[in-house]
N, C-alpha and C positions, 0 to 999 in steps of 0.2 A: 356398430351402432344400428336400432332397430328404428325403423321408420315408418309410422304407421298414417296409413293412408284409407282405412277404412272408413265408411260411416259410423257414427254411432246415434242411437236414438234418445232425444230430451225430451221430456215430458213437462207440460203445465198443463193444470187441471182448471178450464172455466165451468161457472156454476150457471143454468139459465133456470130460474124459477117461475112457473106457470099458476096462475090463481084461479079457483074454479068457483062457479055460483054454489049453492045448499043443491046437492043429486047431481050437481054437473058431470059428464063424462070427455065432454068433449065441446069446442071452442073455437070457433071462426079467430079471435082474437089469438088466441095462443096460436093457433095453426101458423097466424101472419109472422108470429114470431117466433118461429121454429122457422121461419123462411128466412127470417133476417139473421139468423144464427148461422144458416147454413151457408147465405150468402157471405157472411162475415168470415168462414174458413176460408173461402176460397178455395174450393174445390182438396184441400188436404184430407189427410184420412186420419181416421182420428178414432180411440177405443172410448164408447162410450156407457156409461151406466143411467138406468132410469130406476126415479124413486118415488112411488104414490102415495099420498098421504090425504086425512080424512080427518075431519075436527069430532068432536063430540057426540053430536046431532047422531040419531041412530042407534039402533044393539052394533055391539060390536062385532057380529060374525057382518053383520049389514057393508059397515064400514070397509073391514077388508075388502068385501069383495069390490065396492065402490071407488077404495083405492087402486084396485088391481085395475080394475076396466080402466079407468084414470093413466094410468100407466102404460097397459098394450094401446090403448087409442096413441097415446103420444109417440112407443113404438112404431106404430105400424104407419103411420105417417112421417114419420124420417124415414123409414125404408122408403115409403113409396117416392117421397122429395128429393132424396139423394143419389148422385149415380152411383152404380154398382158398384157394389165391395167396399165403399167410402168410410162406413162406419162399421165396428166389429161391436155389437153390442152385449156385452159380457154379462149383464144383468139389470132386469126389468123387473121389479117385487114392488107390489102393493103394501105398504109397512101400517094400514088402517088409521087407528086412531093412539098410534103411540106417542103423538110427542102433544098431542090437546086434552087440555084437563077440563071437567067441565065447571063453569063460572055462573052457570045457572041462567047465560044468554039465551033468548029463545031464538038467537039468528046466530049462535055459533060461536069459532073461532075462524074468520075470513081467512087469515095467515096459516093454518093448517089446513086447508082446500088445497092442496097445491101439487103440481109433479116438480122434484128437482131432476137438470139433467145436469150430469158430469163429461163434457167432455174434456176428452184428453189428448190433444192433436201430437202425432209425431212428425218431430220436426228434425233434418235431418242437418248435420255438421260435419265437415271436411275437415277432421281434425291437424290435417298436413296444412292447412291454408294460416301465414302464420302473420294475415292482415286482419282476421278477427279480433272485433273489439266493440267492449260494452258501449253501446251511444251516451251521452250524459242528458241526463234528465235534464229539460230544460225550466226555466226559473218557473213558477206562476207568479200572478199578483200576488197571491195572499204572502208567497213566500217573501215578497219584495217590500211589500209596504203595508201600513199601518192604517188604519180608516182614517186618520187626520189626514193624511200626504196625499191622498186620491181628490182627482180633480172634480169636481161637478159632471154628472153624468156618468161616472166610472162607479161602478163597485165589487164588492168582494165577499165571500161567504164567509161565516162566524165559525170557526173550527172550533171543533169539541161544542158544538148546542146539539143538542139529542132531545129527542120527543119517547113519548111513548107509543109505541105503535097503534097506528090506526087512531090516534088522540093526538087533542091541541095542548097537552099539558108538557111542561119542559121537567126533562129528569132533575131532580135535586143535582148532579153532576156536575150540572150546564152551568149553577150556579157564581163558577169563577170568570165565564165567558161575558155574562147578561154584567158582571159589575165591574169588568172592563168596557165595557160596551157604556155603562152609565158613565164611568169618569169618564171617558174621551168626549161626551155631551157634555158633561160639566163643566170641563177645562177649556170647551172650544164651542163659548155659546152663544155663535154666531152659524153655528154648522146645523142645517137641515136635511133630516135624511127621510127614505121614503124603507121601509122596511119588505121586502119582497120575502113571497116564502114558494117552497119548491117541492112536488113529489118525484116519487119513482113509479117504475113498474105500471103505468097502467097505459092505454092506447091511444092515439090520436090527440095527445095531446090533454087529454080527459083528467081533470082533477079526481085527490081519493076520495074518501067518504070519513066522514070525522063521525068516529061509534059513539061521540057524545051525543053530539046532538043532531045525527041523522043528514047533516048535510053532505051533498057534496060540495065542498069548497074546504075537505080539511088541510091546502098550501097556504089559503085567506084565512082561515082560523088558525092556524102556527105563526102566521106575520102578528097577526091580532094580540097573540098571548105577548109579541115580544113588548108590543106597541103599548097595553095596560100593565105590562109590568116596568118599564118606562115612565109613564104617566104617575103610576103610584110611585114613583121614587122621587118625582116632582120636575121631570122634564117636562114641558109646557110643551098643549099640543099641535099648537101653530109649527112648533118646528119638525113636528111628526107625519108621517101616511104610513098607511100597508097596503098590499095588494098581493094578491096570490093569484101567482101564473099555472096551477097545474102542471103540467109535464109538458110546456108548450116551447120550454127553455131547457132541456137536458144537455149535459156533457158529454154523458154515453148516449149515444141512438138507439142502441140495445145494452140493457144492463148484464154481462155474463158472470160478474163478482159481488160478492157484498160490499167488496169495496167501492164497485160502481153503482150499486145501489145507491150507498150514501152519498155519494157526489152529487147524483142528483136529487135525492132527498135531501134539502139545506132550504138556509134562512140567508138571502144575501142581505147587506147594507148597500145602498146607490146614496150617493154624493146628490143631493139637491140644489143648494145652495153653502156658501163658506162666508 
């Protein structure tokens, strides 16, 4: 019988997305959060790729090289942040303006400003240890209960509501979410909710920027949409509020996935009154 007691190495890939102003190369904000990344490994080592990217704005020889610089700047700041030999960086490319089309904005595409970083921590396993085993994901609310069963004061986010990025409009998608959301007011109308809305990705707590109409408060204008579309279906709006927290409530403290992205990008419901 062969008995194997070696290491072997597993891999998962987290994603950290950095967003950059029109010319930006470099970023007090990002930097903080290539700190919170770094702190988040925990000193593991880990192979990592960087990707730079450039919206429209500009000739495109411009662009490359503005994603490049975009790119060694974020290099050369994890080398200097991380200790030695921490990260094997396998590939740093400025990729310019390939994935923004131009829409004729004269402020851009925000969302293709950005360095992606890939890391990919090696994480090591005693394949002889034969106590290994997956933890069970524990329940959340949303998996447990239903907006009517939540007490006053508790709430839950609306799975499957999608926005369009950088906007307060809700995807045609969403539209099986918003008319569950309407019968459960209808069936229980004595139930007051306050509608809260939620970003990602930006600093300090700081709301995004809604490319409609120029504000920042696009968490307050996603509650809002849910709130007039509510309203026009003839929910009364004594029993309504909204309010948008910015990024003052997140789930991840650093977002490293798209799926952590969206966690905290959401629309919660809060129990008011029953």
């Amino acid at each position: 019988m062969i008995c194997f007691n070696g290491l072997f190495s597993q891999k998962k890939t987290d994603t950290l997305r950095l967003y950059y102003g029109i010319n930006e190369t470099a970023s007090e904000l990002n930097y903080s959060r290539i700190d919170s990344a770094i702190k988040a490994l925990g000193g593991k080592y880990a192979d990592v790729a960087i990707y730079g990217f450039a919206d429209f704005l500009h000739l495109s020889d411009y662009n490359v090289t503005l994603s490049q610089e975009r790119a060694f700047s974020v290099k050369n700041y994890l080398l200097k942040k991380s200790k030695p030999s921490q990260f094997n960086i396998y590939a740093c490319e400025g990729k310019g303006e390939i994935h923004s089309q131009d829409n004729g904005n004269k402020d851009g595409e925000p969302k293709q400003r950005r360095v992606d970083i890939y890391f990919e921590p090696v994480v090591t396993i005693n394949v002889a240890d034969d106590k290994l085993e997956t933890p069970k994901e524990k329940e959340t609310t949303e998996e447990k209960k239903n907006i009517e069963e939540l007490s006053a004061g508790e709430s839950m986010a609306l799975e499957g509501l999608g926005f369009e990025p950088g906007r307060h409009f809700v995807l045609k998608s969403s539209e099986p979410v918003l008319q569950k959301l309407l019968q459960t007011l209808k069936q229980n109308k004595s139930l007051k909710i306050e509608i809260q809305g939620h970003v990602c990705c930006t600093q300090n707590g700081a709301d995004g920027m809604d490319l409609d109409t120029r504000e920042m408060k696009l968490s307050e204008n996603r509650a809002k949409a849910i709130y007039d579309y509510l309203v026009s279906k003839g929910i009364s709006k004594n029993r309504l509020s909204y309010k948008g927290f910015g990024r003052t409530k997140p789930k991840f403290e650093l977002e490293l996935t798209p799926e952590e992205e969206q966690a905290n990008r959401r629309v919660e419901i809060m129990i008011v009154e029953k």
